[in-house]
C-alpha positions as CSV (number, residue, x, y, z in Angstrom):
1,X,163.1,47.1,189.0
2,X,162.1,49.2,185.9
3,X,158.8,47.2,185.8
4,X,158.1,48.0,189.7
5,X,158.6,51.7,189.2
6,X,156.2,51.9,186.2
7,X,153.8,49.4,187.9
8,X,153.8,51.6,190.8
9,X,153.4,55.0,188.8
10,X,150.6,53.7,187.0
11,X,148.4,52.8,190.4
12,X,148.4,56.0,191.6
13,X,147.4,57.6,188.0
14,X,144.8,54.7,187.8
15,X,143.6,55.5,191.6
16,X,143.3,59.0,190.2
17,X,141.2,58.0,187.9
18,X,139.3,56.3,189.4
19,X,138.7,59.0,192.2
20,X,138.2,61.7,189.4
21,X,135.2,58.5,188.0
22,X,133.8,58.8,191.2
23,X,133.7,62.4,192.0
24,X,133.0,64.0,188.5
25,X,131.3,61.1,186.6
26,X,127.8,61.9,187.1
27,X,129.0,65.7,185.8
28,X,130.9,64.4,182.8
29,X,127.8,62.1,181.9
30,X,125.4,65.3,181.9
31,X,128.2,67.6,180.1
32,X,128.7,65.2,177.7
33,X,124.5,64.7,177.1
34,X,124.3,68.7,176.9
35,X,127.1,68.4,174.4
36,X,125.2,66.0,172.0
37,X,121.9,68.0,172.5
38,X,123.4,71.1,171.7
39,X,125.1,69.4,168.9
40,X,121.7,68.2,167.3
41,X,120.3,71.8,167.9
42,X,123.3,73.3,165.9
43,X,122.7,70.7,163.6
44,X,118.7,71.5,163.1
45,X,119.7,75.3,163.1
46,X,122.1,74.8,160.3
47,X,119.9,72.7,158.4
48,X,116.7,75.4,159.1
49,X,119.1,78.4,158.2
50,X,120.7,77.0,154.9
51,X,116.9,75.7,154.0
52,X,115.6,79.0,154.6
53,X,118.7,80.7,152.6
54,X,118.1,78.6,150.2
55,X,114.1,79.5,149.3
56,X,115.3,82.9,149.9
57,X,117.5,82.7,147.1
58,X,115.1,81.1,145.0
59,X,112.4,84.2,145.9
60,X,115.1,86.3,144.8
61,X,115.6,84.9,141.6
62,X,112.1,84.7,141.0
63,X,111.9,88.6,142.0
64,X,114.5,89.4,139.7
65,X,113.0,88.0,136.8
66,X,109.8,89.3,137.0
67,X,111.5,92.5,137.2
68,X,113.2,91.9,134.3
69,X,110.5,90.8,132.6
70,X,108.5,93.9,133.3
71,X,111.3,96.5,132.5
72,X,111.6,94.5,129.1
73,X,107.9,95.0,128.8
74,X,108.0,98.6,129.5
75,X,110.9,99.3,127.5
76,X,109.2,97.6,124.8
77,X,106.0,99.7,124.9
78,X,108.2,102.8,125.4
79,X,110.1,101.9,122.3
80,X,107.2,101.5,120.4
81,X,105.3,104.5,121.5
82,X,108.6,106.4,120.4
83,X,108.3,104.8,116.9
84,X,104.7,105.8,117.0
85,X,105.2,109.6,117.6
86,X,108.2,110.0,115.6
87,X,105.7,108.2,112.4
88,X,102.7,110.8,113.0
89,X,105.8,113.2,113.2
90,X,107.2,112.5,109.6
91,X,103.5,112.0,108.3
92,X,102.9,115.9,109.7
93,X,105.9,117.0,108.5
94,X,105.3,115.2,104.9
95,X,101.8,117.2,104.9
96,X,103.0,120.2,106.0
97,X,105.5,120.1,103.5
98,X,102.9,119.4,100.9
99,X,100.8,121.9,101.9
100,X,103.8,124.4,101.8
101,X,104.8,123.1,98.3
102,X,101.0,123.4,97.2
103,X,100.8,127.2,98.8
104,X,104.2,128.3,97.2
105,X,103.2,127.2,93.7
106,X,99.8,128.4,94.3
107,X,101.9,131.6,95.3
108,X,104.3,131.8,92.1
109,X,101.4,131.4,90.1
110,X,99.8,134.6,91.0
111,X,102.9,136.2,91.0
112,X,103.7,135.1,87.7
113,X,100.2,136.6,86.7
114,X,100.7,139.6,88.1
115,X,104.0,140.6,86.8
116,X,102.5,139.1,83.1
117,X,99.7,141.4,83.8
118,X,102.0,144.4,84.7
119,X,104.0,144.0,81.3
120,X,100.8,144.5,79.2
């Protein structure tokens, strides 16, 4: 008797089924063929996006060392300009402090004439 029930609770799931085939089938069909397209155009998106990502992070790199490159070429010239100014700097300075040695001594001298010249 078990067998008859389930038999007979299955036919009217399976009649069911068969009605819900029949009535929503053609639907289901073009759901489930919307469902794959829009599948294979998330698909082709995903692929396009993490391409495009991709190059975009390779620009970026790129970018950023050039830019690094050209500050270290700047910073380089600025460094040795510095070096340059600060040289003709000290070279001034080294002539001005011969000039100021040469002008005191030349000073002293006369000085030292004068006041030998006083005493006689």
């Amino acid at each position: 008797m078990a067998g008859k029930n389930q038999h007979q609770s299955s036919a009217p799931h399976n009649e069911i089924s068969t009605i819900r085939s029949f009535l929503m089938g053609e639907q289901m069909a073009g759901y489930a063929e919307h469902f794959a397209k829009l599948e294979k155009e998330i698909t082709a998106n995903k692929d396009y996006f993490s391409n495009e990502l991709s190059s975009l992070g390779h620009q970026t790199d790129a970018r950023i060392q050039r830019l690094e490159k050209d500050m270290n070429e700047r910073f380089d010239r600025l460094e040795q300009l510095l070096k340059d100014h600060v040289a003709r700097l000290d070279q001034k300075l080294l002539e001005v402090t011969t000039t100021d040695k040469q002008n005191l001594g030349q000073m002293l001298a006369e000085l030292s004439s004068k006041l030998i010249q006083q005493d006689k």
